[in-house]
N, C-alpha and C positions, 0 to 999 in steps of 0.2 A: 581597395586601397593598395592592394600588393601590387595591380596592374598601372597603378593612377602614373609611371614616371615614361608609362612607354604610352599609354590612351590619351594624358592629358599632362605633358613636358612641362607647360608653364605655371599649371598650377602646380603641379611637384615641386616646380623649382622653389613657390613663393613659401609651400609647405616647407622646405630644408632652411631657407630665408628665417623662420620663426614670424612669418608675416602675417597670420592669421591666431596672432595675439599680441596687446596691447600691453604694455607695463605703467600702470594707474601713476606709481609714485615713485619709480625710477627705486625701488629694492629688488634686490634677488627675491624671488618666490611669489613674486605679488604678478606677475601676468595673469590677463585672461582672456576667455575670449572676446571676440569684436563684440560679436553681439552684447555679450555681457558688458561690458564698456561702456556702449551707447546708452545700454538702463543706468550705468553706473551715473552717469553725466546727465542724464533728465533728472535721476533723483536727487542730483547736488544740487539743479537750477529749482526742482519743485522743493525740496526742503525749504528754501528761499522761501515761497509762497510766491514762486514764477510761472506756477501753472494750472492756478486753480478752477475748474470748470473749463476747461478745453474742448472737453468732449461734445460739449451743449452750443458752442459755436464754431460753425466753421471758419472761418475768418480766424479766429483765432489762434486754431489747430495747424490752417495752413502757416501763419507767423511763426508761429513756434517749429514747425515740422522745417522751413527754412532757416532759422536765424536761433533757434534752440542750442545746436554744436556749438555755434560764437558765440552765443551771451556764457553758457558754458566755461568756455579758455579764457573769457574775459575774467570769469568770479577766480578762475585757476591762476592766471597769473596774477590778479590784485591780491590775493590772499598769500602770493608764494613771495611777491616784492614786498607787502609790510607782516612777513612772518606771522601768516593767520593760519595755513594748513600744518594739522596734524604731522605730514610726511611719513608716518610708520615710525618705525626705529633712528635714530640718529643715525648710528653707522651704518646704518644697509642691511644689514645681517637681520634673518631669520629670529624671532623669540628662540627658539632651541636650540641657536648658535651661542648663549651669551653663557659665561663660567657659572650664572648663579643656577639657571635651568639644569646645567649638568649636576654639578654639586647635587641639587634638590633630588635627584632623578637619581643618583648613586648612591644618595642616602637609603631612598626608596628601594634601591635594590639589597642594599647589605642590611636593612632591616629584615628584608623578607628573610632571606637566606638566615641572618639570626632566629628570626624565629622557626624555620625550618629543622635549625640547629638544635634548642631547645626543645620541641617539641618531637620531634624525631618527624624524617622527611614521611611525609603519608606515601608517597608515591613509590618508598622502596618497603613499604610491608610488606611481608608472605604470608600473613594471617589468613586465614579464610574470612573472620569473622570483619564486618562492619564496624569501623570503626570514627569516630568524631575528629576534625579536626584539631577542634580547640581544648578540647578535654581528656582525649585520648578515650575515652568510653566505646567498649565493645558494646556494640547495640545486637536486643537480644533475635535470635533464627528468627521471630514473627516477621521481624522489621528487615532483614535480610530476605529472604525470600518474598514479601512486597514489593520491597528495592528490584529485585530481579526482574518480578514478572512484569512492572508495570507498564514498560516500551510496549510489552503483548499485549497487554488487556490496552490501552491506549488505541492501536491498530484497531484491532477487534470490534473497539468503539468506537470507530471513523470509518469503519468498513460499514458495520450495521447502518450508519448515520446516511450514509449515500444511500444506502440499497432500498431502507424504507422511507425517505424523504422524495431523493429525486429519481431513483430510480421505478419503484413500486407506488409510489405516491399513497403510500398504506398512512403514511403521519405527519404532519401541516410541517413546513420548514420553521415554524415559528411554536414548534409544540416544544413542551419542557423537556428538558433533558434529564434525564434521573441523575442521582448523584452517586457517587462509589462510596461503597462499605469496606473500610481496607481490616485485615486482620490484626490491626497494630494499633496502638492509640498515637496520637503526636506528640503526646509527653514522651515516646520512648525515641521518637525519631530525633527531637530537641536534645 
């Protein structure tokens, strides 16, 4: 791609164009590709019940493989002259452009931050100890030291897993896997 303006000039050109995407319903953000297009417009004429068993005759396949795009623009513009298509958004704009999405979304963020507030931010403790988000609960050294080692013992169990399944063929890919014994009950992790 980095060579494509000096190897292949015209198609670079149609790439800087934005010619190798389609805008469905004339909004910002709604391009895609040609390809994707073309599915787009079989699935608006099959939706119809314009294309059912195609695949079973040829004759039929070849009609449609011609005259498929048109019958297409035709249901596009009947539906766009007596106001039957969707269109997206009214005004064009993106859903995440409109005041109520922001609102929502700022609300969402000064909730957090309240309760960051409240709860004190977990992220600036200097405790050693394990701590709960919601409760504030020091969880006790068993469950710490679990916490710690388990990324290792994980490893360790995916290591073993190759070595005697595919590597040594010592144990069926399909044989059980034992389960872990942690030194902590899950009441204390909870």
């Amino acid at each position: 791609m980095t060579t494509l303006s000096q190897r292949c000039p015209d198609v670079y050109d149609h790439f800087m164009l934005c010619a190798f995407t389609s805008n469905v319903t004339g909004n910002r953000f709604s391009s895609i590709e040609l390809d994707q297009a073309h599915k787009h417009l079989n699935a608006h004429v099959k939706g119809d019940g314009g294309a059912i068993g195609l695949t079973e005759k040829p004759g039929a396949l070849r009609r449609w493989m011609v005259a498929g795009p048109q019958l297409s623009t035709i249901i596009a513009e009947f539906e766009e002259r007596f106001g039957l298509d969707d269109g997206g958004e009214a005004d064009g704009q993106h859903h995440e452009q409109s005041h109520s999405y922001h609102k929502s979304f700022f609300e969402g963020v000064y909730s957090l931050v309240a309760t960051f507030k409240e709860l004190r931010n977990p992220l600036l403790d200097c405790s050693n100890g394990l701590v709960t988000m919601d409760t504030q609960e020091i969880l006790p050294e068993a469950v710490v030291e679990t916490v710690g080692k388990i990324h290792l013992r994980g490893a360790e169990q995916y290591k073993a897993f190759i070595e005697e399944r595919l590597l040594k063929n010592d144990t069926p890919i399909s044989g059980a896997i034992a389960r872990n014994s942690l030194h902590c009950s899950v009441d204390a992790i909870r």
